[in-house]
C-alpha positions, -999 to 999 in steps of 0.1 A, spaced: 729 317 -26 694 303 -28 680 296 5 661 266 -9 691 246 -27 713 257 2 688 250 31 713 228 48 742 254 45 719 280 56 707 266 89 743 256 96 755 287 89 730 303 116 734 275 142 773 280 141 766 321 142 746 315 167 767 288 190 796 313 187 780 346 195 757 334 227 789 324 249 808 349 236 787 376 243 771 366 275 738 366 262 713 343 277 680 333 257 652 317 273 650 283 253 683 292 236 696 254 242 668 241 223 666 262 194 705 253 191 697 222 193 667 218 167 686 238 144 715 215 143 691 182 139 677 206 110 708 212 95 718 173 100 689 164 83 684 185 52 721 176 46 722 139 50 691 141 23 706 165 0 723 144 -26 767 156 -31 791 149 -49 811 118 -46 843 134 -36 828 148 -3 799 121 6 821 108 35 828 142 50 790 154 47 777 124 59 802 122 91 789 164 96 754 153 92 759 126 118 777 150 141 752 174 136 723 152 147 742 137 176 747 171 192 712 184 183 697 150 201 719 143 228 708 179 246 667 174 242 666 137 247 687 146 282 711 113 271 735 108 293 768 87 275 799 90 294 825 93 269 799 115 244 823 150 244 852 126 233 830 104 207 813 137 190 851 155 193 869 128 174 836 127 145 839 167 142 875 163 139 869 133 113 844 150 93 867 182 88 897 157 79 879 146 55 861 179 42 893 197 42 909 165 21 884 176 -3 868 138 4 900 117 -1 894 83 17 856 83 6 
């Protein structure tokens, strides 16, 4: 894999280590909340520029937008009351869709 043609994968791929490992193992990082959530905007970002193919555009761009979302939402300290259930049904959206191989885009 190169790192520069897959930059997008690659920070996803460590902010989704990361978000699994920290809760699971206990492990408390000073800043940790932050760093998750700069590298998800990262990820989000690099993505949503990266140009893909046709048959997944809708399922990248709904990741990309999920991504972002749950990177912000933590820094800005945004409070939306129905956020959990809005960013839970556009994961579950953008996996749909991914998994579909695009179908519906």
């Amino acid at each position: 894999m190169k790192l520069t043609k897959n930059l997008g994968m690659f920070l996803l791929g460590i902010w989704l280590i990361l978000a699994g490992l920290l809760p699971l193992l206990r492990i408390t990082i000073p800043f940790s909340d932050t760093v998750l959530a700069l590298l998800a905007i990262a990820a989000g970002v690099v993505i949503l520029l990266k140009p893909v193919k046709p048959t997944t555009k809708l399922g990248v761009l709904l990741l990309s937008i999920w991504l972002i979302a749950t990177g912000l939402l933590p820094l800005l300290s945004v409070n939306i009351p129905t956020s959990d259930i809005i960013l839970g049904l556009l994961a579950i959206a953008a996996g749909i869709v991914i998994l579909l191989g695009g179908k519906g885009s």
